[in-house]
C-alpha positions in Angstrom: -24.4 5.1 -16.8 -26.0 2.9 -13.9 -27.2 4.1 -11.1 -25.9 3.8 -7.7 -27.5 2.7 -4.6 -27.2 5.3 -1.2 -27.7 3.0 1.3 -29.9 3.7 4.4 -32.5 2.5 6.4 -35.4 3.5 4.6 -37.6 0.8 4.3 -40.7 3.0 5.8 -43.6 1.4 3.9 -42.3 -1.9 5.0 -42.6 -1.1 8.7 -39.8 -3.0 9.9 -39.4 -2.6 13.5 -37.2 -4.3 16.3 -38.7 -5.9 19.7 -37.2 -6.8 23.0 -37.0 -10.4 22.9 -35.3 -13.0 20.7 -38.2 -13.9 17.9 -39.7 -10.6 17.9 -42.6 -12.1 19.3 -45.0 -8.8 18.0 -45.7 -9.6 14.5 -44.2 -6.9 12.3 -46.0 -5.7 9.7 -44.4 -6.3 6.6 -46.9 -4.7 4.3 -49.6 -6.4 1.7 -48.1 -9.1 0.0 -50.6 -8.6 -2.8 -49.0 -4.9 -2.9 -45.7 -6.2 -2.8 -43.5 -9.3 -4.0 -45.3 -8.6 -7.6 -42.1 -8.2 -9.5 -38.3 -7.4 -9.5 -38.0 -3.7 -8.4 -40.9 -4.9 -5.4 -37.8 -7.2 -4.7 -35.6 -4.4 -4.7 -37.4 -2.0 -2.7 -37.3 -4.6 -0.1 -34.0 -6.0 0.3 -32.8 -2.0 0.3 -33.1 -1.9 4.0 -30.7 -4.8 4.1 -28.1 -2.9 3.5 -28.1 -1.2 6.6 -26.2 -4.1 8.1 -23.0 -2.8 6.4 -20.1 -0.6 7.9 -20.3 2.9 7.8 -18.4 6.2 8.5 -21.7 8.1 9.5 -20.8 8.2 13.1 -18.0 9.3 15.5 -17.6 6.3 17.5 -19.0 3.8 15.3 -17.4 4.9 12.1 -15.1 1.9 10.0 -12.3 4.2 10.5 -12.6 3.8 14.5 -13.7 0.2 15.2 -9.9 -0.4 15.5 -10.2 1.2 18.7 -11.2 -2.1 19.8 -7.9 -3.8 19.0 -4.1 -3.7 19.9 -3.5 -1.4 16.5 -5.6 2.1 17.3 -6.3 3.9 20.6 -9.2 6.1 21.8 -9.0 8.3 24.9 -10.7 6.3 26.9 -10.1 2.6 28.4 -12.0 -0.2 26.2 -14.1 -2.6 29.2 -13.2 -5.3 26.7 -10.0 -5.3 26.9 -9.8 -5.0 31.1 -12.0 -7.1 33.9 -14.6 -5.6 36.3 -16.6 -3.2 33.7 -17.8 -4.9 30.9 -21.0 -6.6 32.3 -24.4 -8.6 30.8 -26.6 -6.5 28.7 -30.1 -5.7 27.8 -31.2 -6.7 24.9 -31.9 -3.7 23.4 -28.1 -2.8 23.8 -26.9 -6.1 22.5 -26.1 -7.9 19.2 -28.2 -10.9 20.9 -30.6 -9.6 18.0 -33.0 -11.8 15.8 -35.2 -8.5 13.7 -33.2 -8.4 10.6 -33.1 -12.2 10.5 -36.7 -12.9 10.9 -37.3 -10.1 8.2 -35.0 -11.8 5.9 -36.1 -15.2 6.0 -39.6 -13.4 5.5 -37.9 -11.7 2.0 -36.7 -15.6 1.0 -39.6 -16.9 1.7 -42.5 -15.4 -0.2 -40.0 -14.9 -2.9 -39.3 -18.4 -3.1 -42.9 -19.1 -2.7 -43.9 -17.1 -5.2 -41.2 -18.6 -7.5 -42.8 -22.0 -6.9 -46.0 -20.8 -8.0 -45.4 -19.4 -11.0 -46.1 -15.9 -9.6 -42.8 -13.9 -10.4 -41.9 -14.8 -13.6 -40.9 -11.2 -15.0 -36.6 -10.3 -15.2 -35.8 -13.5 -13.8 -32.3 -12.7 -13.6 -33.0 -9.4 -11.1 -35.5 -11.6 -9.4 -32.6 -14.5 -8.7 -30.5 -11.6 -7.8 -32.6 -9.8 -5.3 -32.9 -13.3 -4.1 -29.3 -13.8 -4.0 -29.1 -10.5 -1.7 -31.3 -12.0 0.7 -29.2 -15.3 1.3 -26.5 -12.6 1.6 -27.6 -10.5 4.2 -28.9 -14.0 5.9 -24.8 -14.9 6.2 -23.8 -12.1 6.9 -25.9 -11.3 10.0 -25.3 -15.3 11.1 -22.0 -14.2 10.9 -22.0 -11.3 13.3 -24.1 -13.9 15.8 -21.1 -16.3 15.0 -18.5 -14.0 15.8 -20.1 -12.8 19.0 -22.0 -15.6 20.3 -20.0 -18.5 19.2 -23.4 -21.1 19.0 -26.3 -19.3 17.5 -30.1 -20.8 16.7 -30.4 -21.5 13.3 -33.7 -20.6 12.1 -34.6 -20.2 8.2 -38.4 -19.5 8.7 -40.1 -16.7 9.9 -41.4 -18.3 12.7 -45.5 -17.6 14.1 -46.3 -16.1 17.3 -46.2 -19.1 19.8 -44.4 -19.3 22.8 -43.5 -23.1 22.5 -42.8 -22.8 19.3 -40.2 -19.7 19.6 -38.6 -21.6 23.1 -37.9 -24.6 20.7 -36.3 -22.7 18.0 -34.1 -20.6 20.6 -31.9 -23.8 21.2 -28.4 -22.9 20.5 -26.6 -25.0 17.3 -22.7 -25.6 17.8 -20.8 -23.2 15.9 -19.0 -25.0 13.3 -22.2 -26.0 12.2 -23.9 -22.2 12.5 -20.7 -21.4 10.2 -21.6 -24.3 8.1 -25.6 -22.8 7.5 -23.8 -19.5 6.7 -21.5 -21.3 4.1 -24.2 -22.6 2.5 -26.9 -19.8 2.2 -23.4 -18.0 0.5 -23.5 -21.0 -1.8 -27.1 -20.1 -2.7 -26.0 -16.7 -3.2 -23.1 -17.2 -5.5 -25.9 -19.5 -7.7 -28.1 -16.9 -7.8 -26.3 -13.4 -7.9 -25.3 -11.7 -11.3 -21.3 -11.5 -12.0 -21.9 -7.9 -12.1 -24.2 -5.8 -9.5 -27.2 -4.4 -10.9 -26.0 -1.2 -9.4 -23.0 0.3 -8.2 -23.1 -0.4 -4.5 -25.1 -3.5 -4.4 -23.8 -6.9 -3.9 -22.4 -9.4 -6.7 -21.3 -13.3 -6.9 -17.9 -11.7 -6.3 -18.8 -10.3 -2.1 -20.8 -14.1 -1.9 -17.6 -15.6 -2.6 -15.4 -13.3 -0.2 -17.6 -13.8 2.0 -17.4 -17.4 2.7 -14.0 -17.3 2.3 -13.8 -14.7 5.1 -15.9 -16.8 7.1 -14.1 -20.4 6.4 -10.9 -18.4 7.3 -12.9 -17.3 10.4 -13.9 -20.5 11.8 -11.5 -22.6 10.9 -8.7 -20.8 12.6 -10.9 -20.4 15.5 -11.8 -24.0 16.0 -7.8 -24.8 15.3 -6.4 -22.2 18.1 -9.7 -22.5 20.5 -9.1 -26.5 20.2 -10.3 -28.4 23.4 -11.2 -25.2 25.1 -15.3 -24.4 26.2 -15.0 -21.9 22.8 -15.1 -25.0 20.8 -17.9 -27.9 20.8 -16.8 -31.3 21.1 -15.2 -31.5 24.4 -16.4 -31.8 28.0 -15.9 -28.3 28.8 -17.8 -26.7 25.9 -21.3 -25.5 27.8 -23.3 -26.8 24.9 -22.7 -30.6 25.7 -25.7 -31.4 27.5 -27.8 -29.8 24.9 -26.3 -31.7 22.4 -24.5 -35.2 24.2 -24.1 -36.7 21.1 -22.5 -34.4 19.2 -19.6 -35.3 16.6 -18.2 -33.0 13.9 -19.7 -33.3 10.7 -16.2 -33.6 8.6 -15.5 -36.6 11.5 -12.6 -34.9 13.8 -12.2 -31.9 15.0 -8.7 -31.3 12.6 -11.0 -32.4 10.2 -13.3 -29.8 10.5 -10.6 -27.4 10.6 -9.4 -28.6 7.3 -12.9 -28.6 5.6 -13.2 -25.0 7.4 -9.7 -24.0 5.7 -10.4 -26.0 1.8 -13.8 -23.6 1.7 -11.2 -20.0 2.3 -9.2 -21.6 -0.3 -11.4 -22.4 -3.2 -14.1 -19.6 -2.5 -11.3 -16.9 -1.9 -8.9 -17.7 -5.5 -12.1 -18.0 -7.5 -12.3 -13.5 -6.4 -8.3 -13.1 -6.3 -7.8 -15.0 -10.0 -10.1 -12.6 -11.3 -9.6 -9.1 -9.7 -6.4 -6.8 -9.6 -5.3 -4.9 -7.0 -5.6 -1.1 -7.6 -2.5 1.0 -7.9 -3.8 3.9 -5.8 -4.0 2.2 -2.3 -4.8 5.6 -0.4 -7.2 7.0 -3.5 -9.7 3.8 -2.4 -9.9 5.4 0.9 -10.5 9.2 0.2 -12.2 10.2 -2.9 -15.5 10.7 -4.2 -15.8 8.3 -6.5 -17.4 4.6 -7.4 -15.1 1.9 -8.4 -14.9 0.3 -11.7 -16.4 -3.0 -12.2 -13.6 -5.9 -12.0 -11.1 -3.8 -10.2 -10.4 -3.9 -6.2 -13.4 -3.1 -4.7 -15.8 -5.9 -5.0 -18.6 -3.5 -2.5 -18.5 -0.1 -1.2 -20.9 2.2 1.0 -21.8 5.6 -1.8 -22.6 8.5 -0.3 -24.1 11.8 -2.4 -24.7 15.2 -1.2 -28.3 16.0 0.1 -29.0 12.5 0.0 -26.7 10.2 2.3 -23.2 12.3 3.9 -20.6 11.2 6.7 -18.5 13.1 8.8 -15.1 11.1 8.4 -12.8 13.5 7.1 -14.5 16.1 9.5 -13.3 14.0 12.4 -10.1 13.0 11.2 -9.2 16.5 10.1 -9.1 17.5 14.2 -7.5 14.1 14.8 -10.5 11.8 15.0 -10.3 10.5 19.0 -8.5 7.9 17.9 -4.7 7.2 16.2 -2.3 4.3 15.6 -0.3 2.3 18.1 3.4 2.1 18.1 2.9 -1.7 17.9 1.3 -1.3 14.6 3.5 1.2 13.3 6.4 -1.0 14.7 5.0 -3.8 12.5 5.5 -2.3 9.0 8.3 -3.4 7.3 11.2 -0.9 5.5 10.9 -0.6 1.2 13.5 -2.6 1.5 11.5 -5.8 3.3 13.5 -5.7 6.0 12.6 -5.1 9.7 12.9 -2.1 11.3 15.3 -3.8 14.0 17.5 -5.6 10.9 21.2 -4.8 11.1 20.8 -2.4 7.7 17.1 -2.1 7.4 18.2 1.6 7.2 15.7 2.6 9.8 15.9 6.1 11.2 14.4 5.4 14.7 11.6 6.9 16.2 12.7 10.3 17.6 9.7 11.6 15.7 7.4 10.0 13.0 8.4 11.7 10.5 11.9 9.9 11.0 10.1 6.0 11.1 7.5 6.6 8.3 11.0 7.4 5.8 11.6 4.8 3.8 9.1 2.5 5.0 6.0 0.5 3.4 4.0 3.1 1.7 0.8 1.7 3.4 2.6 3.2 7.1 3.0 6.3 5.3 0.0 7.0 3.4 -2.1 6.3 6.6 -0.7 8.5 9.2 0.0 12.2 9.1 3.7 12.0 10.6 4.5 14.6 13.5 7.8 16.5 13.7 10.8 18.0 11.5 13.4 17.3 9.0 16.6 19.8 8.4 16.0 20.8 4.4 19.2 21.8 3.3 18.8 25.1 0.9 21.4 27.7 -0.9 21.2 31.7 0.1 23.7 33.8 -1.6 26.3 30.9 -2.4 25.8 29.2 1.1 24.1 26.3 2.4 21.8 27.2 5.1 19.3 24.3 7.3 15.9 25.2 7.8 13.6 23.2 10.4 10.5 22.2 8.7 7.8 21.2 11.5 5.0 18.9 9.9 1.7 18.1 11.4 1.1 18.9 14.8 -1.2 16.5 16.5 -3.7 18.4 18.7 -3.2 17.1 21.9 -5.1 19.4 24.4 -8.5 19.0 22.8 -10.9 16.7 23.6 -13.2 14.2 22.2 -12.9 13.8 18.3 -10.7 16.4 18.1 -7.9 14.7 20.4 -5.0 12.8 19.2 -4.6 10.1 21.1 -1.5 8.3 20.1 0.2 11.3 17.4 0.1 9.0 15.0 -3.4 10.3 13.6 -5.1 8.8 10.8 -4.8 9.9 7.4 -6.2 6.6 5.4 -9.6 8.1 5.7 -8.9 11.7 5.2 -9.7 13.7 2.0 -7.7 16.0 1.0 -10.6 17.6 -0.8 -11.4 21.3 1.7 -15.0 20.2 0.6 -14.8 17.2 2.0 -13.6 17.7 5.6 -17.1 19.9 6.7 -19.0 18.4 9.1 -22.0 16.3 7.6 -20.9 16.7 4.2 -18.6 14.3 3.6 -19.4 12.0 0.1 -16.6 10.1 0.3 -16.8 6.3 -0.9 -16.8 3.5 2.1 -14.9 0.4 0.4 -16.5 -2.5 2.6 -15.3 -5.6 0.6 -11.6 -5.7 -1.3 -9.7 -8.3 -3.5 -6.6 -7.5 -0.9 -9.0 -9.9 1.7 -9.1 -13.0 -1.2 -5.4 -12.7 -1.8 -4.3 -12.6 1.9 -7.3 -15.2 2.9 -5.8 -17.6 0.1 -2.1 -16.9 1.2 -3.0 -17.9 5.1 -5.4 -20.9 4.8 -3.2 -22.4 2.2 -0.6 -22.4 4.7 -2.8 -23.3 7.4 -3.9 -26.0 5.4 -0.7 -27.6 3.9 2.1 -25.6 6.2 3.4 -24.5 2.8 3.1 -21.7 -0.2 1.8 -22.4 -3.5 2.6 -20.6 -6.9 -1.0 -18.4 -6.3 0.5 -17.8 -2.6 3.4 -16.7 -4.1 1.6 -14.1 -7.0 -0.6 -12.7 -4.0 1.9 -12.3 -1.8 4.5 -10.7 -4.3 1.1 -8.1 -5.6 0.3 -6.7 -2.4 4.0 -5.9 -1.7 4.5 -4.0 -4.8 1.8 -2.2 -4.6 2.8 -1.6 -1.2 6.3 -0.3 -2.3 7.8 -3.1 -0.3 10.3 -5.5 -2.2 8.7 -8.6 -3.1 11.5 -11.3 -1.7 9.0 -11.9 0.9 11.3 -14.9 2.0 14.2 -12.3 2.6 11.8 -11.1 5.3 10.9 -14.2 7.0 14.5 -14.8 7.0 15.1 -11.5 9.1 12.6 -12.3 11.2 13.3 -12.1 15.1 9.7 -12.9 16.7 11.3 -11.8 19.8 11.7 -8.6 19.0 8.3 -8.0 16.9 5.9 -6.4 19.1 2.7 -7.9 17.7 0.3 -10.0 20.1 0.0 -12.1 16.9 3.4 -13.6 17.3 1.6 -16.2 19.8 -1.5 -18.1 19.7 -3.3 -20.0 22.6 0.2 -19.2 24.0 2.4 -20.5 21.5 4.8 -18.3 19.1 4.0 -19.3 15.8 6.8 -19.5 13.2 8.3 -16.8 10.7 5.9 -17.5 7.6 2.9 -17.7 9.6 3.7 -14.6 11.3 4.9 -12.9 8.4 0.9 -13.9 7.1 -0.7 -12.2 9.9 1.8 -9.1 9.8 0.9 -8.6 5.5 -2.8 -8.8 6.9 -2.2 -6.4 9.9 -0.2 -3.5 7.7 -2.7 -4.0 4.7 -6.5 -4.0 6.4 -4.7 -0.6 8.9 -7.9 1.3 10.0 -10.7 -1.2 8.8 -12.1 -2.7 11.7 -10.6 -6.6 11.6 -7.7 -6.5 13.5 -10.0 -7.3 16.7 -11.7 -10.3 14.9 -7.9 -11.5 13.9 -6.9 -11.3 17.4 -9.6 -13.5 19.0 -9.5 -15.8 15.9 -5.8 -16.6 16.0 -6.3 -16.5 20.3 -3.6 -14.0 20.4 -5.1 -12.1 23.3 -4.5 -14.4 25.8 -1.0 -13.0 25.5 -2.4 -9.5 26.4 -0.9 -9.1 29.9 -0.7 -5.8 31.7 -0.3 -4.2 28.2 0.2 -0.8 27.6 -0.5 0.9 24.1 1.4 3.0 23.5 1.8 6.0 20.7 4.5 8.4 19.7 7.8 9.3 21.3 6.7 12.5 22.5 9.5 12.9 24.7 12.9 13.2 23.2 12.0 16.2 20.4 8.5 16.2 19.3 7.2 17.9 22.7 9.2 21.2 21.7 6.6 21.9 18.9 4.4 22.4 21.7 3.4 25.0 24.4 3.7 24.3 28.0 0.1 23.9 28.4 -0.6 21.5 26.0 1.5 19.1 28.1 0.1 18.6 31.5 -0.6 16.5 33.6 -4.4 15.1 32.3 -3.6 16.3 29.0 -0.7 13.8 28.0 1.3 11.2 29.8 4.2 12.1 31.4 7.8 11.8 30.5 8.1 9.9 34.2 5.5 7.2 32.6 7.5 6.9 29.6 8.8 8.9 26.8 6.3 7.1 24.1 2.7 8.5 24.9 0.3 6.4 26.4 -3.4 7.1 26.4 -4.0 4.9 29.3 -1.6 6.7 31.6 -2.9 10.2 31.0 -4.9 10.1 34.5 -4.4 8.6 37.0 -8.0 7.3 37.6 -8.1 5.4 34.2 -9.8 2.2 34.7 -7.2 0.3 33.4 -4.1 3.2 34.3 -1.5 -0.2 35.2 -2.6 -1.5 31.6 -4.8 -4.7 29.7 -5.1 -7.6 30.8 -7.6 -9.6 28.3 -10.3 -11.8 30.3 -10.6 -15.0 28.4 -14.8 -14.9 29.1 -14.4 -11.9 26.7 -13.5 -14.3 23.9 -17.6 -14.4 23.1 -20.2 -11.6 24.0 -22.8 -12.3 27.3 -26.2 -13.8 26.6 -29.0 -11.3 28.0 -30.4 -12.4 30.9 -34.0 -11.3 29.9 -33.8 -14.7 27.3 -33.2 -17.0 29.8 -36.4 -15.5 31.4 -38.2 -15.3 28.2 -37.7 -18.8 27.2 -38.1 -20.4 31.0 -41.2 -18.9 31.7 -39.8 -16.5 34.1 -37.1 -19.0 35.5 -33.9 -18.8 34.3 -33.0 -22.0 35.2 -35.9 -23.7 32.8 -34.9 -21.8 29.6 -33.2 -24.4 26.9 -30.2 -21.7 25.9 -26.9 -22.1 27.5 -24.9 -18.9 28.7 -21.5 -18.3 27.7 -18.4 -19.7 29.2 -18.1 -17.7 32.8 -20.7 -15.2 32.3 -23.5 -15.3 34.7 -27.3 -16.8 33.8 -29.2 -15.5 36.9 -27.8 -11.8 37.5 -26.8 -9.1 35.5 -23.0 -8.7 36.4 -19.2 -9.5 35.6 -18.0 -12.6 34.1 -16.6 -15.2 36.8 -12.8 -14.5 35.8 -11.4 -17.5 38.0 -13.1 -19.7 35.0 -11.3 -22.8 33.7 -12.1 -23.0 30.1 -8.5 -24.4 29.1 
């Protein structure tokens, strides 16, 4: 039986530690190499504390199950500054992702390993030592990655650099981003060489999460440089901020649709290699809920284990009391009927919304395995030779309490929640994270094929059709393009830069939406595809709480500062519940918001103390010489 791995930072004898500035200037004290780095398991040991970088369910608000807060398809309590202008400001570097300490220990890991490779000195289980390897050039990507998606441009830096002040200032120059993406690409390439087909142990990486991984990226950047074109999020162009740093720049693939395509032809080939190979598994909600690993082959290419006394999450804890956070109407709205219709099709068979208990009937199973659904049905049942109706009331969302035992939109989460009484005790939760899925290669394939060749292949087709029948949705997927009114779906991702997209396209991003519900990627989607441009005085909105559902409740629980008011609207709207919300009259995205502040403190650090000397380039309308606000009047169009 193998072992598993319980990821957490533990890396103690290492002594890795982070520093205020961009290089971690300190040197960290990465123990005696003549202790260490003397065969596999020393790998090992090392390249543990890597795995802290992954998703987790350990915490309230930054649980997997919550980051869709951040997005258009879940809703906290409170108002998200991203989302709204005047309260999202410049950081410190402590509180930002502007963060170098995991990097500089990883290209430390790659290269005494590689060193030490070179010289002969690791010469025992070479196939764990190319693996270990391989999970270093993983973790490289995948924290390049989260500087990509926040920064945009991003140093590129593969050594672990000495402590000198001109030599640190030099490296901190900012690479364009297509060619960040293209670093992370290949270090994923390296990866896929040297990772084993199967993980060592359940829980660490394979070949398999190298190869979804760049295709996640390719989809990433490709679609951002295609939707973002000619805009200061994209180099190439006179308003991109980086073009004195780099005047000559041209796009390595020649154009800048050419770089799109080369962006798109990685997503394909990387993502069918994962999807030709892996099936989807038939319990969609089981992935999400039990205490379990996951067979090798099947669905879940990585996963986050948890084991009591060792590692435990609170998830199901949360969720149990209604979690602080719940679905949108817009992204309940978005799931089709079994029959692949749309809810607003002429004979979709759609029972309305008076509760949601009525518009989870009959609908894709993923809608209704990931909501608890609030308010009656009339059971018919025979007493003494007559038919008599009983009321059945089903969950009751708690709406008076506070914090992570609110619901916020009554349409509270049940994709996370264990139905195990073991399980939903505070700090004792075991229940398995899935991080990476197949699901991603089939739907990555089925949209950069089409945003490749504006067409579906036969693999487009076989994805396609397998996520809808394990979905419980009928396969004719071109029924439900034909339905299609994008004037009447209430998805931001109906537009792009402004511009509705067509039915297929659409129907892509809605399959993507309704299958990754609750897993933190709807936000990246949204500012990939530039749909939240079209996020104008927008209200989320959840349940209709108005027409029947508020007479399961006590008078009390519906107040004024508890709920929205039936004035407001009869659906409930977290945003309206006070008055004094921050954003009460609704969001209205900021396009600076598109990519994440540069701390001022590197500006300083890298100028000598003037900000105005330092070689890095802000973002587009955030400030360089004050903490503060972006400048929202900025023309980046």
């Amino acid at each position: 039986m193998k072992k598993y791995i319980y990821i957490f930072a533990s890396l103690l004898v290492l002594g890795l530690q982070s520093c205020d500035d961009f290089l971690d200037r300190e040197p960290l004290d990465f123990g005696d190499e003549n202790a260490y780095f003397k065969n596999a398991e020393d790998l090992k040991v090392f390249v543990n504390d890597f795995y802290s970088a992954l998703p987790t369910n350990n915490s309230l608000w930054g649980g997997l199950y919550s980051q869709d807060n951040q997005s258009d398809n879940q809703s906290a309590s409170y108002a998200q500054s991203l989302f709204y202008k005047g309260e999202k400001k410049t950081v410190n570097i402590n509180n930002s992702e502007w963060n170098f300490s995991r990097l500089r220990a990883i290209n430390y890991f790659i290269n005494k390993v590689e060193g030490k490779l070179a010289t002969g000195q690791l010469s025992d289980s070479p196939d764990y030592v190319n693996h270990y390897l391989g999970e270093g050039y993983f973790f490289r990507a995948y924290d390049y990655f989260r500087l990509l998606r926040n920064f945009g441009d991003a140093p590129i830096v593969t050594v672990m650099l000495d402590d000198d002040q001109a030599l640190l200032t030099e490296k901190s120059i900012r690479y364009p981003r297509n060619e960040v993406a293209r670093h992370i690409i290949a270090d994923l390439d390296k990866a896929a060489e040297l990772l084993m087909a199967s993980a060592p142990e359940s829980g660490r990486v394979s070949r398999d999460a190298a190869l979804l991984l760049k295709a996640r990226v390719a989809l990433y950047e490709g679609t951002w440089e295609r939707y973002h074109a000619g805009t200061c999020f994209v180099p190439g162009n006179d308003k991109w901020p980086g073009k004195q740093t780099w005047p000559d720049f041209q796009f390595k693939a020649g154009s800048a649709e050419a770089e799109v395509e080369y962006f798109l032809e990685q997503a394909i080939d990387a993502s069918v290699k994962v999807a030709e190979n892996r099936k989807l598994d038939d319990d969609y909600q089981g992935m999400f809920n039990k205490d379990q690993t996951f067979p090798e082959n099947d669905e879940v290419i990585l996963a986050r284990y948890y084991k009591t006394g060792v590692l435990s999450h609170s998830c199901s804890a949360y969720l149990r009391a209604g979690g602080g956070c719940g679905l949108t109407r817009a992204a309940v709205n978005t799931f089709l009927m079994e029959n692949g219709q749309p809810i607003y099709a002429p004979n979709a068979g759609y029972r309305g919304d008076v509760t949601p208990y009525d518009e989870v009937t009959d609908r894709d199973s993923r809608l209704a395995g990931s909501i608890r659904a609030a308010g009656s049905d009339i059971v018919t049942r025979e007493v003494d030779g007559k038919n008599v109706n009983d009321t059945i009331y089903y969950y009751k969302p708690p709406l008076r309490a506070a914090g992570n035992e609110k619901s916020t939109t009554g349409y509270d989460l049940n994709k996370w929640l264990s139905d195990d009484s073991e399980q939903r005790i505070q700090y004792n939760c075991t229940t398995a994270v899935p991080i990476m899925r197949a699901a991603e290669a089939y739907l990555i394939y089925i949209e950069a094929y089409y945003e490749r060749y504006h067409s579906l292949d036969a693999n487009c087709d076989k994805f396609w059709r397998a996520l809808r029948a394990r979905a419980g949705v009928d396969t004719e997927y071109n029924t439900t393009i034909a339905m299609t009114d994008l004037t009447l779906e209430n998805d931001l991702a109906v537009y792009s830069h402004g511009n509705m997209v067509d039915e297929t396209l659409y129907n892509i991003r809605r399959e993507r939406r309704c299958e990754f519900i609750a897993e933190g990627m709807r936000l990246d989607d949204l500012k990939r595809w530039r749909s939240l441009d079209n996020m104008v005085n927008y209200q989320p909105e959840g349940m209709n709480l108005w027409d029947k559902v508020y007479e399961m409740y006590d008078k009390s629980d519906l107040e004024e500062k508890i709920v929205s008011q039936v004035s407001v609207s009869k659906y409930m709207r977290p945003l309206q519940v006070s008055a004094t919300s921050a954003a009460y009259d609704g969001y209205t995205f900021p396009k600076p918001h598109y990519l994440e502040p540069i701390p001022i403190s590197e500006f300083l650090l890298t100028g000598g103390g003037v900000t105005a000397n330092s070689p890095i380039y802000q973002n587009p309308g955030w400030p360089r010489d004050a903490d503060g606000t972006a400048d929202y009047s900025y023309d980046c169009d």
